[in-house]
N, C-alpha and C positions, 0 to 999 in steps of 0.2 A: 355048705352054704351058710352066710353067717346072717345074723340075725338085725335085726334093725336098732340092736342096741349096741353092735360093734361099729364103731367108726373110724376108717385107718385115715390118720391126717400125719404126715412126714414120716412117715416109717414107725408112726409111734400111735398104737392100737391099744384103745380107749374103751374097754367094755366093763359094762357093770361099776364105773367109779374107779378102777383101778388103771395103773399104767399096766403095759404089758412088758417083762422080762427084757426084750430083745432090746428095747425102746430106752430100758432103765440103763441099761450096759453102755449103747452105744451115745445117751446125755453125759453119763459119766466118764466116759473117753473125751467127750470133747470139752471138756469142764478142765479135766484133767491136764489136756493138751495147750490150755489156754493158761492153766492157773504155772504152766511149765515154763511157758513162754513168759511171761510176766516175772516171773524168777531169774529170771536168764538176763531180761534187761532193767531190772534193778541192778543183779550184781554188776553189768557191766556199768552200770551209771556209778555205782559206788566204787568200782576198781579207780575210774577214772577222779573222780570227786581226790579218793585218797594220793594218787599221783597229783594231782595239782597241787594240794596241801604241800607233801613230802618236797615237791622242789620250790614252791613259794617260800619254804621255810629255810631250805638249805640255800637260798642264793644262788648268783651264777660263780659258777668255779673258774678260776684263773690258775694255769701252769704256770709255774718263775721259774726262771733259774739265779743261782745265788752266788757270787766270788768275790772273795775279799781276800786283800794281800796286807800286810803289814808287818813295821819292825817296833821294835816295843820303843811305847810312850807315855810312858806310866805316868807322867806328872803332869801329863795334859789333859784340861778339865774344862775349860771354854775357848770356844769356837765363834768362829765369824765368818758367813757364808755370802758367797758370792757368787753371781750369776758366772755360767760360762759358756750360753747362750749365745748365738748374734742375734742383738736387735732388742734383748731382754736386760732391763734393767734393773738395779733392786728396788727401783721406784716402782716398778710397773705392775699392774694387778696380779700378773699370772706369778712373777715371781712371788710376790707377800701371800698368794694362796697356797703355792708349794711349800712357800718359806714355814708358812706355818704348818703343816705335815711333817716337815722335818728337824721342827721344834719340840715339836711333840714326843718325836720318836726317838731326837737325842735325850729329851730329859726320863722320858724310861729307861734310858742307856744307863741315869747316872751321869749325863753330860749338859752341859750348859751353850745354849747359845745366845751371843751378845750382839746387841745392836753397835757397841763400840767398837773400833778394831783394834784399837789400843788399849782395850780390857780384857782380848783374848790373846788365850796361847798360839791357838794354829788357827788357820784359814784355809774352810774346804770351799772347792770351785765345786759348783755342781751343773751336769750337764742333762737333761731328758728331753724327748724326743721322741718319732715317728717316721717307721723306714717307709719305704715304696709299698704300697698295696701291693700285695700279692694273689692270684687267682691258684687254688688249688681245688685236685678233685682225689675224692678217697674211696676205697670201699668197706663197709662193715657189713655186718652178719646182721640181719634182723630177723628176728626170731619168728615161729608160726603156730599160732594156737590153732588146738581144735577147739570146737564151740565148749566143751567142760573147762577151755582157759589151760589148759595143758599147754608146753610145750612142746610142739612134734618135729619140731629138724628148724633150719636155719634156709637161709636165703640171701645173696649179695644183691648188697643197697647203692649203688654210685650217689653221692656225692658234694655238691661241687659249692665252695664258697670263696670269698674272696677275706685274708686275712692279713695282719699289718705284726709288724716288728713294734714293740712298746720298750724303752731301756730309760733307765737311772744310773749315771755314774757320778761317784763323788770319789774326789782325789781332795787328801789331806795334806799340805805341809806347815812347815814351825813358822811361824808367824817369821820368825823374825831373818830367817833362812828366804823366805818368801821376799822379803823389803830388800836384801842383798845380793840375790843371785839371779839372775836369765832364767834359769834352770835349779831351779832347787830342789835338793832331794825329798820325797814322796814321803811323809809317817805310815799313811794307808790308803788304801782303796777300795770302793764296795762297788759292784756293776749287778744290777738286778735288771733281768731280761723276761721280756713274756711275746708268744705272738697269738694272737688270737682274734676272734672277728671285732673287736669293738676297735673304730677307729681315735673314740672320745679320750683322749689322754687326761682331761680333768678326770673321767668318770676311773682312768687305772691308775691313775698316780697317787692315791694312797693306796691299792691294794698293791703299786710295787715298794710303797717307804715300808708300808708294814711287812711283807715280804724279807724286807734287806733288816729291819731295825734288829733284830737279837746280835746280828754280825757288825753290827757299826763299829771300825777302828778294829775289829777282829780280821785275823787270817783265818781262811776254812783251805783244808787240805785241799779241797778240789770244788768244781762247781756243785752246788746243791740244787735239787729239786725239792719244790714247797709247791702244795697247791694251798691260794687263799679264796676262800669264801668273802664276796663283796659283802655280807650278812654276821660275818667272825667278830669274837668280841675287838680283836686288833684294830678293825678298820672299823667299826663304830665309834673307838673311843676316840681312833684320828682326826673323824670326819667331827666327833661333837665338842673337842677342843681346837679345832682350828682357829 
């Protein structure tokens, strides 16, 4: 029989001033199990915090692909670009916004492009554009945490987005081959391709100049794979001298 100075209030027995053992075990379990909890969604808040960071920084990534033919023309050194668009003229805005992307990217070449055409060597036509939206559906593996953030096995994800063809071609020839033939034979050509969901061709058209520029007037053995970061130093330095 216990006496009038014990008093059990929550499982937790209060006699003489003191807690009692059972009482002290089972606060500190639940102290424990809370202070657990509270660990678990900080880290998850800060896994997340640092994913955001990581891809704010990297930009969005863009696939190319890269081909360029040529015969050597070693002595040509400015250029005079011409639409070869329907409907686009070199008056017109989109042209002089491209125009200059690809002003930029010859003169890191090492090449010169001229508003005369009688002060240039060759005259590239350049043509860009966008294919037919396309609807695709895929599958990938997405991974499966247990709650310590483990990886424990995998799982297929469907899918499904709609994605567009994006391409730059510039065909080069001799200025002056150009003024006398139907058909004049080609100095070079670079065709830079990407397909992916953005339908905005302002927003990939310098990540395809920058893509193609190190091959301008170059032959590459075969098509090349580049991915560019819309965030690369390449495509900033295009977009801040346009």
């Amino acid at each position: 029989m216990k006496s009038e100075n014990h008093v059990k209030t929550d499982n937790l027995y209060v006699g003489d001033g003191s807690l009692g053992v059972r009482g002290s075990i089972r606060a500190s379990d639940q102290a424990l199990g809370g202070l657990e909890m509270w660990c678990h969604g900080v880290m998850r808040n800060l896994m997340v915090c640092v994913f955001l960071v990581v891809i704010s920084g990297c930009g969005v990534r863009y696939n190319t692909h890269v081909s360029g033919l040529a015969v050597p023309h070693e002595d040509v050194r400015y250029y005079y670009i011409h639409s070869g668009v329907d409907g686009i003229s070199r008056s017109s805005l989109e042209f002089q916004e491209y125009h200059g992307y690809l002003k930029s990217a010859f003169e890191e070449a090492g090449l010169h492009i001229v508003n005369d055409i009688e002060a240039a060597d060759a005259v590239v036509i350049a043509f860009w554009g966008l294919g037919d939206p396309r609807d695709e559906t895929r599958i990938r593996q997405a991974p499966i945490f247990t709650p310590d953030y483990q990886v424990a096995g995998y799982r297929p994800v469907q899918d499904s987005e709609t994605t567009y063809f994006r391409y730059l071609f510039l065909s080069a020839y001799s200025l002056q081959e150009y003024s006398l033939e139907d058909d004049p034979p080609q100095l070079w050509q670079l065709s830079v391709t990407s397909r992916g969901r953005s339908g905005d061709l302002r927003r990939v058209m310098p990540i395809l100049v920058a893509a193609g520029q190190p091959y301008i007037g170059k032959r590459t053995d075969q098509a090349i794979n580049r991915v560019i970061s819309d965030h690369s130093p390449e495509v900033r330095r295009l977009r801040e001298t346009r």
